[in-house]
VOGU-3710 file (C-alpha; in Angstrom, 3 decimals, decimal comma):
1> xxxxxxxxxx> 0,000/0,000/0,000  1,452/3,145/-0,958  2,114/6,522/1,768  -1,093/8,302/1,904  -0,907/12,231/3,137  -3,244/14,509/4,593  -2,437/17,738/4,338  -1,847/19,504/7,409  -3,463/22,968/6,277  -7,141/21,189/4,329
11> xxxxxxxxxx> -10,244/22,603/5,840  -10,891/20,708/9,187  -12,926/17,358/9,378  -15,704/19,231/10,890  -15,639/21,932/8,338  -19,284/22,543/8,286  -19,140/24,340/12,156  -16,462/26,843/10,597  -19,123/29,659/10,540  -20,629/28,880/14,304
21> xxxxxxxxxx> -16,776/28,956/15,965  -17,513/33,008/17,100  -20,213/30,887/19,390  -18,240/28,057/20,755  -17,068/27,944/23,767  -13,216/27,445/24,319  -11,545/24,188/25,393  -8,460/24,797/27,541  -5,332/22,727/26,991  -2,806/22,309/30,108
31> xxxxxxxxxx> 0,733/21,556/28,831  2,529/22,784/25,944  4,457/19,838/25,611  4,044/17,381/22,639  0,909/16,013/23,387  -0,805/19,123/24,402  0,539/20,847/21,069  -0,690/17,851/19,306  -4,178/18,410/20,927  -4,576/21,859/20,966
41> xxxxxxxxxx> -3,996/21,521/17,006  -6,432/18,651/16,586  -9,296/20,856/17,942  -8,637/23,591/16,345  -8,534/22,074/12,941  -11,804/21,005/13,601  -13,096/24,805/14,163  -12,525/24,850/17,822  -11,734/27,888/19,869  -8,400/26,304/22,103
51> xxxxxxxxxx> -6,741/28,257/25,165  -3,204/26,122/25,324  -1,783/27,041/29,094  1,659/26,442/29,363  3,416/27,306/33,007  7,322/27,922/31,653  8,643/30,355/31,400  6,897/31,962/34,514  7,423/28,257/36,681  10,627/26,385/35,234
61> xxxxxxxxxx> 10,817/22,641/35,526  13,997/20,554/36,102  14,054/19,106/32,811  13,215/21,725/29,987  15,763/24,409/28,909  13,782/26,792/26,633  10,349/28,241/27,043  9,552/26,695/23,240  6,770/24,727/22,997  7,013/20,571/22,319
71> xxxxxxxxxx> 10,799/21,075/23,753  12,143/17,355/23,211  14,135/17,186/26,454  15,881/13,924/25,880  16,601/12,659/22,441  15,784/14,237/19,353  14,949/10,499/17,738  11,107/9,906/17,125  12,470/6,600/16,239  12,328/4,213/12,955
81> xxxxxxxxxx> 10,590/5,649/10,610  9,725/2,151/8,560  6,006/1,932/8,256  6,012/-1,259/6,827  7,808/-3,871/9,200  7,995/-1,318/12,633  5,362/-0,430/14,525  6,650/2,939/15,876  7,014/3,438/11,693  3,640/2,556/11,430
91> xxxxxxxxxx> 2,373/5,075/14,097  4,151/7,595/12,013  2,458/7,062/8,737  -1,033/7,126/10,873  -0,263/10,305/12,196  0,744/11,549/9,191  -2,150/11,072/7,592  -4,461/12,308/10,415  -2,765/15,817/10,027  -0,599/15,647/12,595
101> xxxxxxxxxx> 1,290/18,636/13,913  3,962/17,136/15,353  5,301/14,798/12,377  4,637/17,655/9,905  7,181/19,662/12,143  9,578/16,948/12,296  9,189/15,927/8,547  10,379/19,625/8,213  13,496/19,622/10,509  14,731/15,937/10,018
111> xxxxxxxxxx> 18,317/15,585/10,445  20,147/12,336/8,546  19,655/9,107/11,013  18,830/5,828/8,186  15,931/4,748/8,723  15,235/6,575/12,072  13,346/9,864/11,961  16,033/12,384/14,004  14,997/16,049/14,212  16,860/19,526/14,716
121> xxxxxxxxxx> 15,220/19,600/18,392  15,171/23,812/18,252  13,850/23,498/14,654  11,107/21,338/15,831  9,993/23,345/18,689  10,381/26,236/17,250  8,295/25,564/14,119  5,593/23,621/16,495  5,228/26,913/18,513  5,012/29,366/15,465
131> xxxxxxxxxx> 2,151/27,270/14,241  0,784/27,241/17,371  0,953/30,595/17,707  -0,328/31,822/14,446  -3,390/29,850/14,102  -6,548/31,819/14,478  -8,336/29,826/16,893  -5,080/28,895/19,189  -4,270/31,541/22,208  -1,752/30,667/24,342
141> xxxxxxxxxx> -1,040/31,634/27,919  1,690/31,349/30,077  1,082/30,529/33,769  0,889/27,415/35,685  -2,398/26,019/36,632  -2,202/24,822/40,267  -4,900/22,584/41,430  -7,950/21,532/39,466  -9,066/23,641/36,201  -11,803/26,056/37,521
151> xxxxxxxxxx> -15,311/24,500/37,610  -16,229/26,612/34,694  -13,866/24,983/32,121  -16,184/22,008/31,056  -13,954/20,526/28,369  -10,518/20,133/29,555  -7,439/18,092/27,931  -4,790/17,830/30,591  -0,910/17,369/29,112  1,198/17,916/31,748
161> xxxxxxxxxx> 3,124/14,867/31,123  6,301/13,105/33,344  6,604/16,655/35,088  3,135/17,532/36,009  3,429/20,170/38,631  3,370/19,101/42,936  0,050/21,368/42,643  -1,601/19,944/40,107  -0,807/16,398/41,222  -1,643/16,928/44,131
171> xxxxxxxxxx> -5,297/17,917/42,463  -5,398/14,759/40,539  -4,924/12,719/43,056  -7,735/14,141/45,400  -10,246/13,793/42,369  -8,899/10,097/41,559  -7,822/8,415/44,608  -4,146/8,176/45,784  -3,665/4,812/44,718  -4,562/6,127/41,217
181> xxxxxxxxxx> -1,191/8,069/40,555  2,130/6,933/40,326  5,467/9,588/41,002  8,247/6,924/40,454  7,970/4,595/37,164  8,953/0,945/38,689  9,482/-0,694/34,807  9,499/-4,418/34,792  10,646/-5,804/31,160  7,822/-7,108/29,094
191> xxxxxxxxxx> 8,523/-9,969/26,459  6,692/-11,072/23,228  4,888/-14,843/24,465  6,086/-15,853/20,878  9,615/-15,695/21,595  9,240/-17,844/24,436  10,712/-21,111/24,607  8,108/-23,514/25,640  10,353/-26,774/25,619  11,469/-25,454/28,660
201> xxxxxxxxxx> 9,422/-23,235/30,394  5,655/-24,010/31,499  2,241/-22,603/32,638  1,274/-23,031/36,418  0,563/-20,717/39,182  2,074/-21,141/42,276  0,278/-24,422/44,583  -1,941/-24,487/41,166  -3,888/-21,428/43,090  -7,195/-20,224/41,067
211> xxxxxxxxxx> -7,056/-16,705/41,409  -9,987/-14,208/39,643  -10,452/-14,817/36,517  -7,234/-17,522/36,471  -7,632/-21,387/35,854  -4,977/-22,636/37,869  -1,915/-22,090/35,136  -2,060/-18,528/34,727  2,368/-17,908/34,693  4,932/-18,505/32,552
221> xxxxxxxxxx> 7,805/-20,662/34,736  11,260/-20,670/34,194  13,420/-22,935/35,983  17,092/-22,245/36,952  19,244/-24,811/38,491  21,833/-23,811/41,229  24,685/-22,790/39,281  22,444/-21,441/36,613  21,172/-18,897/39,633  23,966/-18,019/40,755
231> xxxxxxxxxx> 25,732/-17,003/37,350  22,863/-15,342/36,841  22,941/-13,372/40,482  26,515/-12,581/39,672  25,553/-11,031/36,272  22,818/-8,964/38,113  25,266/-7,631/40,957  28,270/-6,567/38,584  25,996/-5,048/35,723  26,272/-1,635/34,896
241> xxxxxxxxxx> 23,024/0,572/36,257  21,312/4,090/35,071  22,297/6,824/37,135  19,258/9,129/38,932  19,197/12,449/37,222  19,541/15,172/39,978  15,564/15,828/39,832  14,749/11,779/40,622  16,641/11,720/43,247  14,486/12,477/46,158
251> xxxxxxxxxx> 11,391/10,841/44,819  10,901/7,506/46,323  10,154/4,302/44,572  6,690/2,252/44,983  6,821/0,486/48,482  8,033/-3,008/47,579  9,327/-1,965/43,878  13,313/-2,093/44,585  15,243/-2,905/41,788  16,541/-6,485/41,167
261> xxxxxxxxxx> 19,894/-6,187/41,458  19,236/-3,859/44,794  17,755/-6,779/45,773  20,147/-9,320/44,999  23,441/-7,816/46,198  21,231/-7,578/49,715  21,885/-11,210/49,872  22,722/-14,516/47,385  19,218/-15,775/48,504  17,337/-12,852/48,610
271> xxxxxxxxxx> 15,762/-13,482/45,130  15,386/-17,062/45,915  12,691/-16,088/48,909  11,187/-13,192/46,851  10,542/-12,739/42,833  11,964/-16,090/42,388  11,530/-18,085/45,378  10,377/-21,688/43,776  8,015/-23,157/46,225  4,726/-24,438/44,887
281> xxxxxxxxxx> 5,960/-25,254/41,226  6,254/-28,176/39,602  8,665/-28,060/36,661  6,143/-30,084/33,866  8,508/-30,915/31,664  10,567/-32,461/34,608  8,538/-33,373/37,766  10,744/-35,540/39,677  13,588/-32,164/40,161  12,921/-29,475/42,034
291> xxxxxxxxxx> 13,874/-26,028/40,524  16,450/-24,175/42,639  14,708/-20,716/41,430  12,023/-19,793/38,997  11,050/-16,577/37,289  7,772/-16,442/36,507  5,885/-13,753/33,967  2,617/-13,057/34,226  0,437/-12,139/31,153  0,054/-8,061/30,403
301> xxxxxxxxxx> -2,354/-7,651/27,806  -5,962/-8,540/26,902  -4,318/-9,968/23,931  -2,086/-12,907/25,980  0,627/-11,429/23,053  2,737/-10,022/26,212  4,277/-11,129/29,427  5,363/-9,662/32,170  8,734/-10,364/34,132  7,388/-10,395/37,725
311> xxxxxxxxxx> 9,356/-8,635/40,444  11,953/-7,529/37,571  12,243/-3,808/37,882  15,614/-2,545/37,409  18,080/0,075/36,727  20,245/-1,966/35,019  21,765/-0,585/31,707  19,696/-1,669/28,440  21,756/-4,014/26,704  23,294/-5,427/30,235
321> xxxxxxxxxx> 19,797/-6,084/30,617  19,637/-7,689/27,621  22,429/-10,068/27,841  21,438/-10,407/31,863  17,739/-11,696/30,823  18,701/-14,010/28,314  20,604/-16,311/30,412  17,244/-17,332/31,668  16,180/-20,999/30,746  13,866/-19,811/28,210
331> xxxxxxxxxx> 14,340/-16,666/27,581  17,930/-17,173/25,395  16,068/-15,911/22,512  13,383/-13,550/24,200  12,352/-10,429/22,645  11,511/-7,633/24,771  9,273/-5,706/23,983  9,768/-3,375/26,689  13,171/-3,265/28,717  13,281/-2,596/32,751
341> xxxxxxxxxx> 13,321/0,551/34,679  12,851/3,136/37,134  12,714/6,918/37,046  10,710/10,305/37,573  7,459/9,765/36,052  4,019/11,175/37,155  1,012/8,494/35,701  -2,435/7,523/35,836  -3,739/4,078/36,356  -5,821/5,037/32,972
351> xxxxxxxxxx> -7,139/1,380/32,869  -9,294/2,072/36,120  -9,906/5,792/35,734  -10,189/6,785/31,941  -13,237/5,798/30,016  -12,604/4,932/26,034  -12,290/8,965/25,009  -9,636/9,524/28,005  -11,835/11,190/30,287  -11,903/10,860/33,741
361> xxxxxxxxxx> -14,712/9,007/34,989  -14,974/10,857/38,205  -14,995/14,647/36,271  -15,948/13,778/33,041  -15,040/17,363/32,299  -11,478/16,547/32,691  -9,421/14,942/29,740  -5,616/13,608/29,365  -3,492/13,274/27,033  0,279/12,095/26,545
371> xxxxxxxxxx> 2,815/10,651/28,667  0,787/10,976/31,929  -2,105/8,455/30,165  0,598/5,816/30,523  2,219/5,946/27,405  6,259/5,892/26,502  8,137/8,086/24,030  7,548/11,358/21,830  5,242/9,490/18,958  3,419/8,012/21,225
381> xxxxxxxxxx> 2,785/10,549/23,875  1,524/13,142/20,521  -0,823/10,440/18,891  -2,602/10,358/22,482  -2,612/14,146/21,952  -4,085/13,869/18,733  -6,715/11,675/20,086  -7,826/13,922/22,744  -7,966/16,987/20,854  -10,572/14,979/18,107
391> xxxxxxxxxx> -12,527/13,633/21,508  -12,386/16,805/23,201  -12,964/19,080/19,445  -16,076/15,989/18,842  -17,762/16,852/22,481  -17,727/20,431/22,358  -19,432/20,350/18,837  -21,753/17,367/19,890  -20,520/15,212/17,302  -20,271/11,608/17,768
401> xxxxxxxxxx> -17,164/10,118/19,186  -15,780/6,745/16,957  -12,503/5,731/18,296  -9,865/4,191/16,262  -9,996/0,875/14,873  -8,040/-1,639/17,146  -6,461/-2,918/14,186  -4,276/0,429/14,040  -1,391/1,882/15,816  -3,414/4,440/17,374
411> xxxxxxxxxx> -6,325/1,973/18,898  -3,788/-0,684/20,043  -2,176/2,169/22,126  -5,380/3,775/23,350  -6,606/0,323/23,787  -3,488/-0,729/26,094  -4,531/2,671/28,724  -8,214/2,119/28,441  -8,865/-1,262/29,149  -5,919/-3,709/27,163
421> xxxxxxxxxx> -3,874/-3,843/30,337  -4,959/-6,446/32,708  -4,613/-5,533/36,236  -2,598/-7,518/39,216  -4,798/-8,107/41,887  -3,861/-11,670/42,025  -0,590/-10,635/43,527  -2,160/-8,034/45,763  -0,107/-4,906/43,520  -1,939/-1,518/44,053
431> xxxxxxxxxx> -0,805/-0,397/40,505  0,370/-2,588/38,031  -0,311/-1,007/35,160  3,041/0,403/33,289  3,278/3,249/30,429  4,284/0,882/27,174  5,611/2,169/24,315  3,401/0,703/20,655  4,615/-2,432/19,947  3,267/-5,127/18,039
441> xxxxxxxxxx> 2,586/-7,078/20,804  -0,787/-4,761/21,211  -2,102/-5,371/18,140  -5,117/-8,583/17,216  -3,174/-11,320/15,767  -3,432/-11,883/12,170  -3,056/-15,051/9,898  0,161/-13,966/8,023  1,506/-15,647/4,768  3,534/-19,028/5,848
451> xxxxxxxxxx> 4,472/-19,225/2,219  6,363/-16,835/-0,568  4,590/-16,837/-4,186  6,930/-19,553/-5,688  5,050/-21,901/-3,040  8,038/-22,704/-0,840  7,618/-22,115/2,832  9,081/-19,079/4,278  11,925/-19,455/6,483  11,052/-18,017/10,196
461> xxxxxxxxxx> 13,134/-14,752/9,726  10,623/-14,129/6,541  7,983/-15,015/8,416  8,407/-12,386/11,142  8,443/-10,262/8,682  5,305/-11,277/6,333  3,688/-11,157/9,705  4,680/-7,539/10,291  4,396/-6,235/7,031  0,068/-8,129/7,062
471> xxxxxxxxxx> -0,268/-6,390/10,438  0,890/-3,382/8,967  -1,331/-3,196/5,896  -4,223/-4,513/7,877  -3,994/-1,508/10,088  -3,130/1,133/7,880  -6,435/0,598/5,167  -8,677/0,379/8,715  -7,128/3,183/9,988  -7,959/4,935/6,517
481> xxxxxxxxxx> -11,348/4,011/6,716  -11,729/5,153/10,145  -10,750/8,166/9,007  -12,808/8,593/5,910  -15,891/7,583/7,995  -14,943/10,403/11,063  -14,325/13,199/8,695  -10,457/13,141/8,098  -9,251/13,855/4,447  -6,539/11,578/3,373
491> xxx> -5,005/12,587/-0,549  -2,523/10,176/-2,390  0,858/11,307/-2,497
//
């Protein structure tokens, strides 16, 4: 299938309020971040008044340097750019042709990176914010909102994102509950069930206990003898970690959430009578030996496409983690679709307290968007943006509200925060919902070519990739539709 475009300057997909917007009330953005940018656009472009509040540069944060709008304060990557075989490509081309601001402004400043998508960062945010600032129906104003938006904003899209302000948070957890908000990101890696070796792992919960909703056999079970345990406990201990940046350092980690390798240089056996303590598992594949540790994972999406490593939050160092993790009976040729960690990073549980069009089920008048929905990464955190600013844009005009097919980059990530994510209560966690970057592992399955068009089956490399490349053209034609049906305009390149 071909690129589609939209372009980023057509009359908006609800064109036909243009002459009522001298009538419409205002929606007010918080955040002038990626996300917020990305929604404050999105409702516009559908003839909606926007106020976009951004606090800097009256109230600085630790992270941002400028008082630009959609500042990228880490890397300037968005990431591959290959539609075809990668899903972060693939959330690209949707955005693209939804008329996204943000990949219009990094289409314009892209620096040379293959097939990544790199930007000039002060480019970017500096074309994002003349745009911004030069549509008719955007006003921006600088100030920080502390506490709740006042009762007379009835359509609100908060974007505050990993840095949301003490006041603000502070607000969002008295209107959600303070179980409902995380401060410190406790990542535990998350692996594609596929790449799972099943020869020598199996599926039993511990005593064979039937917890809600279980049957009995509801973890993945990897067995380590004792010198495989202890190689393994000596990789953890002398791996190279990720330092704190100077602004995570005093915020304290979920009770209970230390990192693995804190956990194992507290003792050789430590790990043995936690995360991987063995008792009440029977290796299937060899009942008569007892497993000297097991790690179990514990399915992570609606889907049973992804796995959780239970326990397995760390600080190690990506590719330590890598070669760490696959020493694990099992796991030697694991793909992750999410590595470990732990930093600064202010979420919601969305699953529990965002309906489908990201409001907040408690103040319905209250909308969010980006990072703080639990999502991961620049693309990611705009689509949700995107999304919010069509929701928020559809409500004020009393239009109906479709959201995106779940065959497309943009549903499998809004499905993931609204409902995809399957909860831990079996293991009494509070909040066990993670932010997840898009990943194949959210999408349906699909029956993918096994064979090529000579009639000779595919080897398993070219299968991954007929499987990715059906996935892909599966999601972009419903995602086209979706569009057609809503009101975007999509043109042939």
């Amino acid at each position: 299938m071909p690129p589609l475009r939209i372009d980023i300057d057509a009359p908006c997909y609800f064109a036909h309020f243009n002459e009522m917007t001298d009538r419409i009330e205002p929606i007010h953005i918080i955040g002038g971040g990626l996300a917020g940018c990305e929604a404050a656009w999105a409702a516009a472009k559908a003839g909606v008044p926007v106020v976009l509040h951004e606090m800097r540069p009256l109230r600085e944060t630790e992270a941002h340097q400028t008082d630009g709008l959609a500042e990228l304060v880490c890397s300037n990557s968005f990431r591959s750019d290959d539609w075809e075989t990668n899903a972060v490509g693939l959330l690209h081309e949707e955005m693209r042709r939804a008329g996204s601001l943000i990949m219009s402004a990094a289409d314009a400043h892209k620096l040379p990176a293959g097939s990544a998508l790199a930007v000039d960062r002060h480019g970017f945010s500096a074309e994002v914010t003349a745009r911004i600032e030069n549509h008719p129906l955007i006003t921006i104003e600088r100030g920080e909102i502390a506490g709740l938006p006042p009762p007379g904003w009835d359509n609100v899209v908060i974007a505050t994102g990993p840095l949301t302000s003490d006041a603000l948070s502070a607000a969002i957890l008295e209107v959600t509950g303070e179980e409902q908000l995380a401060f410190f990101d406790a990542i535990a890696p998350i692996v594609h069930k596929e790449s799972i070796d099943f020869d020598q792992v199996w599926m039993q919960s511990r005593y064979d206990k039937v917890g809600p909703g279980g049957t009995g056999a509801d973890y993945i079970n990897c067995p380590l003898d004792e010198k495989q345990y202890n190689d393994f406990i000596d990789a953890l201990i002398t791996g190279d970690v990720t330092e704190f940046k100077d602004w995570e350092k005093s915020t304290p980690y979920f009770d209970g959430c230390l990192p693995i390798e804190v956990m194992a240089a507290r003792g050789r056996e430590t790990l043995r009578h936690g995360p991987m303590k063995p008792m009440g598992l029977t290796n299937a594949h060899n009942p008569d030996v007892k497993p000297y540790a097991v790690v179990q994972l514990r399915q992570d999406n609606a889907l049973g496409t992804l796995w959780n490593m239970v326990g397995f939050q760390t600080k190690l160092k990506y590719g330590v983690q890598s070669d760490v993790f696959h020493m694990i009976p099992g796991l030697e040729k694991a793909v992750f679709a999410r590595l470990g960690g732990l930093h600064r990073n202010t979420f919601l549980n969305s699953p529990v307290v965002l309906d489908p069009s990201l409001r907040l089920k408690s103040e319905p008048r209250l909308r969010f968007a980006g990072q703080i929905t639990g999502v991961e990464g620049y693309v990611e955190s705009s689509a949700i943006g995107l999304l919010a600013g069509r929701f928020a844009g559809a409500d004020r005009l009393g239009a109906k509200i479709t959201p995106p097919p779940v065959t497309s980059a943009f549903g499998a990530l809004l499905g993931h925060i609204t409902g995809g994510h399957l909860p831990g209560e079996a293991e009494g966690l509070k909040h066990s919902f993670q932010p997840m970057n898009v990943n194949f592992g959210l999408f349906p399955g699909i029956d993918a070519p096994t064979h090529g068009k000579d009639g000779k089956r595919l080897k398993r490399g070219e299968r991954k990739v007929a499987r990715k490349k059906a996935l892909t053209a599966r999601a972009l034609e419903d995602f086209t539709t979706w569009l057609a049906e809503t009101g975007g305009r999509v043109a042939a390149e």
